[in-house]
C-alpha positions in Angstrom: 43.4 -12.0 -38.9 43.2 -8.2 -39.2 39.4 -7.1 -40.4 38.9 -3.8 -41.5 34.6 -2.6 -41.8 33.2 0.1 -43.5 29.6 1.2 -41.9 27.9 4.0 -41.0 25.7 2.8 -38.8 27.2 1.8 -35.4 26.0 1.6 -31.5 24.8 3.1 -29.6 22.7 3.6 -32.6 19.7 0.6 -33.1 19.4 -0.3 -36.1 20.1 -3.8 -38.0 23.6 -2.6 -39.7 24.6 -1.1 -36.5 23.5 -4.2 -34.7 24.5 -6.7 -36.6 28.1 -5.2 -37.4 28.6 -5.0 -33.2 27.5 -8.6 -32.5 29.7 -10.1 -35.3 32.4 -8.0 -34.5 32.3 -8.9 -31.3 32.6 -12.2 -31.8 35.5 -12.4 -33.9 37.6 -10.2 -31.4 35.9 -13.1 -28.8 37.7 -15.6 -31.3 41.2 -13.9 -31.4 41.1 -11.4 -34.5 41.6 -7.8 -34.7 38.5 -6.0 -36.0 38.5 -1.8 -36.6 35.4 -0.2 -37.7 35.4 3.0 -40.0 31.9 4.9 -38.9 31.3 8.1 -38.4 29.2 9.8 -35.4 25.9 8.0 -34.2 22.7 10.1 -35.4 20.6 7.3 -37.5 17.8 8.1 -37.9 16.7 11.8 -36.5 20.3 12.8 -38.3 21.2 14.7 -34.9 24.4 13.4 -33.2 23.6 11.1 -30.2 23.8 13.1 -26.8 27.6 12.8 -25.5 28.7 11.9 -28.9 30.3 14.7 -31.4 30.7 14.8 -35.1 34.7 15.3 -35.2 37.0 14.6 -38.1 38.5 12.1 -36.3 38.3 10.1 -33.0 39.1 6.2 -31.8 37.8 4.6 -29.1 37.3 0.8 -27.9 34.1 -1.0 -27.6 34.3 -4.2 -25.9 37.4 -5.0 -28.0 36.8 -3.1 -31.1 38.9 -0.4 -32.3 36.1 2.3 -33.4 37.5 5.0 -35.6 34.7 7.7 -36.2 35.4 10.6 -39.2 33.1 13.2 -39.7 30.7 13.6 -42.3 27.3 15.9 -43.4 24.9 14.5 -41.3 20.6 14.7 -42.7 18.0 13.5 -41.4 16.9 9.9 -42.7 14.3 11.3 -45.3 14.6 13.3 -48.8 16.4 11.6 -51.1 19.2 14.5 -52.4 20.2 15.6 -48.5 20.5 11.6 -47.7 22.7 11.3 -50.8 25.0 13.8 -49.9 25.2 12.4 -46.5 26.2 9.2 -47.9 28.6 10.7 -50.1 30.6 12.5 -47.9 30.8 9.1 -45.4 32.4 7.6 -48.4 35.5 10.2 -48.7 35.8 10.4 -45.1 35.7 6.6 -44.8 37.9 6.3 -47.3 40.4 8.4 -46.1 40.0 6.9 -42.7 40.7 3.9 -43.3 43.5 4.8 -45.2 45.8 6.0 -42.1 44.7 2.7 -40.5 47.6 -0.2 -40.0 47.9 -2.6 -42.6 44.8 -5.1 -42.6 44.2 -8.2 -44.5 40.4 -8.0 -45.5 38.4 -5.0 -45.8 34.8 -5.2 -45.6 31.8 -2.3 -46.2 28.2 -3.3 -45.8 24.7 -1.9 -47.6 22.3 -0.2 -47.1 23.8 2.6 -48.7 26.7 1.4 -51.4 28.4 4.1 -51.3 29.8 3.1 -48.6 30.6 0.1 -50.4 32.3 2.5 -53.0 34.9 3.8 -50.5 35.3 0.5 -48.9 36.6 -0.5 -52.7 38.3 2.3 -53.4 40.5 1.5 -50.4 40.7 -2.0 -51.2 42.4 -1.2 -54.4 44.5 1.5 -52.9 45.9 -1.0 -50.4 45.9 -4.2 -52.6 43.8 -5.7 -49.9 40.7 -8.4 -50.7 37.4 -6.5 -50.7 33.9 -8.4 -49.1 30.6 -6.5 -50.1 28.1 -7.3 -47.3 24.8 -6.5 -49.2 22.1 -5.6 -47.2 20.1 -4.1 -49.2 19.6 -3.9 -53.2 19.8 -0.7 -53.0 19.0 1.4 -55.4 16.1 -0.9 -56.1 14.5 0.0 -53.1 14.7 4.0 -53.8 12.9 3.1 -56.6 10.3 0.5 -54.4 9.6 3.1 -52.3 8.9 6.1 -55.0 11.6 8.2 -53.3 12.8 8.4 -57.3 11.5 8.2 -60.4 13.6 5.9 -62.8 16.2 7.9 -64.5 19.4 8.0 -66.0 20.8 8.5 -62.5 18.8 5.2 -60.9 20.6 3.8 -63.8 24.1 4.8 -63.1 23.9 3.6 -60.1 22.7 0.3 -61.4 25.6 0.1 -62.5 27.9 1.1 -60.1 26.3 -1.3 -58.1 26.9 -4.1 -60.9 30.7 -2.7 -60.6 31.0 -3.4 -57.0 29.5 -7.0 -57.2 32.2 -7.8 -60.0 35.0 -6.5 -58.0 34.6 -7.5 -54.5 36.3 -10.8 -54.0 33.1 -12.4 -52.1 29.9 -10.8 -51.3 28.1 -11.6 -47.8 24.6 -11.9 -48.3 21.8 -11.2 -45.7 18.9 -13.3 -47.6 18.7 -16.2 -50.5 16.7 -14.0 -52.9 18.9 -11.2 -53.2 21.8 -14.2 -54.0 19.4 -15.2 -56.4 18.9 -11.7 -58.1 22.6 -11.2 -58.3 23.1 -14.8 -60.3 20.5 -14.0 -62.7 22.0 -10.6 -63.2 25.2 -12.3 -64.0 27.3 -12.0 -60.7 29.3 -15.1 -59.9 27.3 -17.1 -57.7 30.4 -19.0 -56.7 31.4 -16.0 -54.7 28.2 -15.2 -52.7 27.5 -16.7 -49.3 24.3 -16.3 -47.5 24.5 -15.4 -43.8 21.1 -14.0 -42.4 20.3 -11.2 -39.3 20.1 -13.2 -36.2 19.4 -12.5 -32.7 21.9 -12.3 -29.6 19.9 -15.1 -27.5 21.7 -14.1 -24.4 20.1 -10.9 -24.1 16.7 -11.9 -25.5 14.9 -14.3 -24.0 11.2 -14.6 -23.0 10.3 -12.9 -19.7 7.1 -11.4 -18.1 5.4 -8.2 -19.4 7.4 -5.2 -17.3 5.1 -3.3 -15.0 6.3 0.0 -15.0 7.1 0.1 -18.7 3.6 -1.2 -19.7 2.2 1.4 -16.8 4.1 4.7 -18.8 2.7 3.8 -22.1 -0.9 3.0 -20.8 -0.6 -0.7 -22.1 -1.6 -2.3 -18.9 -4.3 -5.2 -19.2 -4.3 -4.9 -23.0 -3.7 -7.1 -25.8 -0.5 -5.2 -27.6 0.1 -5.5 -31.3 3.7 -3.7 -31.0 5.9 -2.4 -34.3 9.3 -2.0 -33.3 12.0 -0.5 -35.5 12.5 1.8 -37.9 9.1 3.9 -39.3 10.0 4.6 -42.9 8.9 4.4 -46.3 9.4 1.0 -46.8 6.4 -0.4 -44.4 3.1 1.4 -45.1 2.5 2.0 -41.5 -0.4 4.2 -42.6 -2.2 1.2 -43.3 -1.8 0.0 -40.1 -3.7 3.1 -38.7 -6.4 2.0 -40.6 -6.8 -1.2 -39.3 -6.4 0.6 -35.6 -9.9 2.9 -36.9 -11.4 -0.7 -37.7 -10.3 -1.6 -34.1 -11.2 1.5 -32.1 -14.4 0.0 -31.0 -12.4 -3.1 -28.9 -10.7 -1.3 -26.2 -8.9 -4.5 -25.2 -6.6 -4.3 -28.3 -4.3 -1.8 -28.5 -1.1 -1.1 -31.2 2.1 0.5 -30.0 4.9 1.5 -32.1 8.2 2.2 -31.1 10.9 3.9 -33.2 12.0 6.7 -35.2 11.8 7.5 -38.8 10.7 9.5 -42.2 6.8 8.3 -41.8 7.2 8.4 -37.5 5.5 12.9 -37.3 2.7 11.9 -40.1 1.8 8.6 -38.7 1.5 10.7 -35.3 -0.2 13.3 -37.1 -2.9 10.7 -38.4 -3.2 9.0 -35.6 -4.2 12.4 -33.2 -6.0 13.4 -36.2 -8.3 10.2 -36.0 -8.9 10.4 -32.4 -7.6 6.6 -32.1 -7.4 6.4 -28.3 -6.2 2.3 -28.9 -2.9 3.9 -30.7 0.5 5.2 -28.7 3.9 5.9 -30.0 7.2 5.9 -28.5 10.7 7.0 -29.5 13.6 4.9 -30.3 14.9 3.0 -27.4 18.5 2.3 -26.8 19.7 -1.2 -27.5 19.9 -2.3 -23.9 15.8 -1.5 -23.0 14.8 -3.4 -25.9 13.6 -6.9 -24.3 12.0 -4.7 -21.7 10.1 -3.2 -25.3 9.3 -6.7 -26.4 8.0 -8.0 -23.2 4.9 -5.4 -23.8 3.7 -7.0 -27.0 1.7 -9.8 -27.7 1.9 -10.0 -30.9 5.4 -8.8 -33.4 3.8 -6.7 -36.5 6.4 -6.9 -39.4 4.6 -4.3 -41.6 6.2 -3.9 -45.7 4.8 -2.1 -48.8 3.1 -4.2 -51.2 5.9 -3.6 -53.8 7.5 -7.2 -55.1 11.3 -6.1 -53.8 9.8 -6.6 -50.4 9.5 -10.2 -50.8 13.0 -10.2 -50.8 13.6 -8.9 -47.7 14.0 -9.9 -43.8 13.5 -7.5 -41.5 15.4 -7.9 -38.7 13.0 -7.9 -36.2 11.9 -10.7 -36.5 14.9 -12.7 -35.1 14.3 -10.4 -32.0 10.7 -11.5 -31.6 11.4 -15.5 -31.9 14.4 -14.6 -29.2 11.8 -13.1 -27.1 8.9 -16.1 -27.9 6.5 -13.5 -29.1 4.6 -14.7 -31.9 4.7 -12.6 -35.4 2.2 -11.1 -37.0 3.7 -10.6 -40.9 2.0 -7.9 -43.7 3.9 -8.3 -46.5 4.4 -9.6 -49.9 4.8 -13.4 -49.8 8.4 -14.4 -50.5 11.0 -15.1 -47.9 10.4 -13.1 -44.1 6.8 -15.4 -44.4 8.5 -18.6 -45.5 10.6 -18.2 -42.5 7.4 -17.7 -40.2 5.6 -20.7 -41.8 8.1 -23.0 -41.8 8.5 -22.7 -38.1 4.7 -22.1 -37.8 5.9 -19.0 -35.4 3.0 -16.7 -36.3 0.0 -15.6 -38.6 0.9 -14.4 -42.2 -1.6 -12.0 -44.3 -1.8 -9.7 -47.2 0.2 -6.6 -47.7 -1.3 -3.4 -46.9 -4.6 -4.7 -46.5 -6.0 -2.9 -43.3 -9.1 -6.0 -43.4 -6.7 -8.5 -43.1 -4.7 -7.3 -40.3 -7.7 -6.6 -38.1 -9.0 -10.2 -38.9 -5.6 -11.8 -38.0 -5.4 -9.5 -35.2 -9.0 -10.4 -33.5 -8.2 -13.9 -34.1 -4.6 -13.5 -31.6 -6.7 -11.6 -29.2 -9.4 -13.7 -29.2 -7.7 -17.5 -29.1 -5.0 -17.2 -26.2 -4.0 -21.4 -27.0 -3.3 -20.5 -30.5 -1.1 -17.6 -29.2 1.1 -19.4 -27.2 1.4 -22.3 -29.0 2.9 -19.7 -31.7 5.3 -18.0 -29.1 6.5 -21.3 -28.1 7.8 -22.1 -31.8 8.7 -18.7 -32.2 11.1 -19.2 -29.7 11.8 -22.7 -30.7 12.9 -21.0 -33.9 15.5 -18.9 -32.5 18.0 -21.2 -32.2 18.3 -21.4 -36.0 19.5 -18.3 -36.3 21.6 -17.4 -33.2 24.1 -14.2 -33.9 27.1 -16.2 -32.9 26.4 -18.8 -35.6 26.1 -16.6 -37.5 29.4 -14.3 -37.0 31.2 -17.5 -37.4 30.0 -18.5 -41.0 30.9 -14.9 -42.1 34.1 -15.2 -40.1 34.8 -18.3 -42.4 34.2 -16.2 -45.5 36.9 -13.5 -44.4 39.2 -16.5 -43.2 39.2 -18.2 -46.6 39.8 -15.0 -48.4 42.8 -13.8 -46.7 44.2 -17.8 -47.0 43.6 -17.5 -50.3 45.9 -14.1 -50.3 48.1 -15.9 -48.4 48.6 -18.4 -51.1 49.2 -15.8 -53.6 51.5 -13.8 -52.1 53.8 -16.8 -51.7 53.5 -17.8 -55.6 54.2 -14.6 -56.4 57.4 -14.2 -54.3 58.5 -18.4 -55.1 60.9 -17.8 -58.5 59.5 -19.7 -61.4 61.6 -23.3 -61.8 
């Protein structure tokens, strides 16, 4: 089969689209299909272009068996809302248009967060009278609105319902979690036509393995018990709050909270930190894909940090799949909904309240302090893993694509086969 994928988020940048579309991908070209991806240059999320990378109109290359065709586009830094906008915008015409030089395929496939490049990856659908797959990511613009970014309008509401438009014409939808299927039933999409397939984590690349000396040694970590956030530091996670519970903290010098990433929040939370004086607080850029375990191997404990804002119950972050791969237990500060029903039904770590700076340093002191508790927790952490391997994964979406281009199939015959 011939798979055609919208994003705009591919390696060598790090985030969960980027990731997740290279690991699938992967693995169908492993299985014997023939996967292109439409991106454009990698700058997520400090909207610069990647060192040795260039922001062309057009360029192909290979990676590990993917065609990668990038296009060009406006390229903004991932904060203010109108600068973003445009930058999605002009990924969608030059998507578009992109894929539309491209050899014949037989399913095409655009992913969320943002739609709009689910917008082009319809609009060439139709143009090519190929089947269209929504991977939804993201209810997006619901979360503009979560995070305040906007104020609901009249143009929150038009994209309501361009999003609604997309649902009804894509000929199956790919979702990462159950509750966002569930929004889209009740909201009168065709539940017939969603599948569920979560993030995941590539367990031959994380696995659990001993702290790494000369990491821990750069970002003075050494001997101490690390609460680390890894991943992107944006709107959507409150991180402030997390500096709080650091001030609580600043008195046990055995404790100490790292962040790693890059992000909207990433200068202020630095700011606030120095600011503070908080000595047990250290931040580090965004590391590429490959030093990541070495990352994880500093922490003790996986902080998955949200708003307090009921969309957020909805969600998964990603990093959590990357923890359980590495066995470190997680440390969850969200709304209740579906990320902590996948940590308590594996028992893999300690749930609290969102953004409730009290709680965390309670929960915290209490991993510190109880080293049985905390490996009992990695050990199911890791346990859970399994559950949600990548490859599993890429293989139920695979069957998704595989059943809509037989179904093509099918009518492309009837419609050539003369009536009796």
């Amino acid at each position: 089969m011939r798979i055609l994928f919208l994003s705009d988020n591919f390696p060598p940048e790090t985030n969960a689209p980027a990731t997740r579309l290279f690991e699938h991908a992967r693995e169908w070209v492993r299985a014997g299909h023939t996967v292109t991806v439409i991106t454009c240059a990698p700058n997520f999320p400090e909207g610069r272009v990647h060192a040795g990378h260039s922001n062309r109109w057009y360029k192909r290359e290979t990676v590990e068996g993917i065609d990668v065709v990038r296009v060009k586009t406006f390229i903004a830094r991932n904060e203010g809302f109108a600068l973003r906008t445009l930058d999605y915008l002009s990924f969608m015409v030059s998507g578009f248009f992109g894929g539309l030089v491209q050899a014949r395929h037989d399913v095409i496939v655009a992913t969320s967060p943002q739609f709009f490049a689910a917008v082009g990856g319809w609009a060439l659908s139709f143009a090519r009278r190929t089947p269209f797959v929504f991977e939804l990511r993201d209810l997006w613009p619901e979360s503009i609105r979560a995070v305040g970014a906007v104020k609901d309008s009249f143009l929150l509401r038009a994209l309501e319902r361009l999003e609604l438009f997309l649902y009804a014409r894509a000929a199956a939808i790919v979702s990462v979690t159950d509750s966002f299927r569930d929004n889209l039933i009740a909201r009168g999409v065709e539940g017939s036509k969603i599948t569920v397939v979560r993030n995941g984590v590539d367990l031959s690349c994380y696995a659990p393995r001993a702290r790494d000396p000369k990491l821990a040694a750069e970002l003075g970590v050494e001997g101490k018990f690390v609460v680390g956030y890894i991943g992107t530091h944006g709107l959507a996670h409150a991180l402030e709050k997390v500096l709080d519970a650091a001030h609580l903290l600043r008195s046990r010098t055995d404790i100490h909270f790292l962040f790693v990433g890059a992000g909207a929040a990433r200068d202020s939370l630095i700011a606030r930190a120095e600011a503070q004086g908080l000595s047990n607080v250290s931040f580090a850029p965004a590391q590429p894909k490959s030093a990541m375990p070495a990352v994880w191997s500093l922490c003790n404990a996986a902080l998955i940090h949200l708003k307090d804002e009921p969309l957020f119950a909805t969600v998964i972050p990603s990093k959590i799949f990357e923890a359980m791969g590495m066995g470190v237990p997680l440390l969850f500060a969200g709304p209740r909904g579906e990320a902590s029903g996948i940590i308590d039904e594996h028992a893999a770590g300690v749930c609290v309240a969102a953004e409730d700076p009290k709680a965390l340093v309670a929960a915290v002191v209490q991993l510190a302090d109880d080293a049985k508790l905390c490996s009992g927790l990695a050990e199911r952490s890791r346990a859970a893993a399994v559950h949600f391997d990548r490859s599993r994964n890429a293989s139920r979406m695979l069957d998704v694509l595989l059943a809509l281009d037989r179904d093509s199939e099918v009518s492309r015959i009837e419609a050539k086969t003369p009536a009796a």
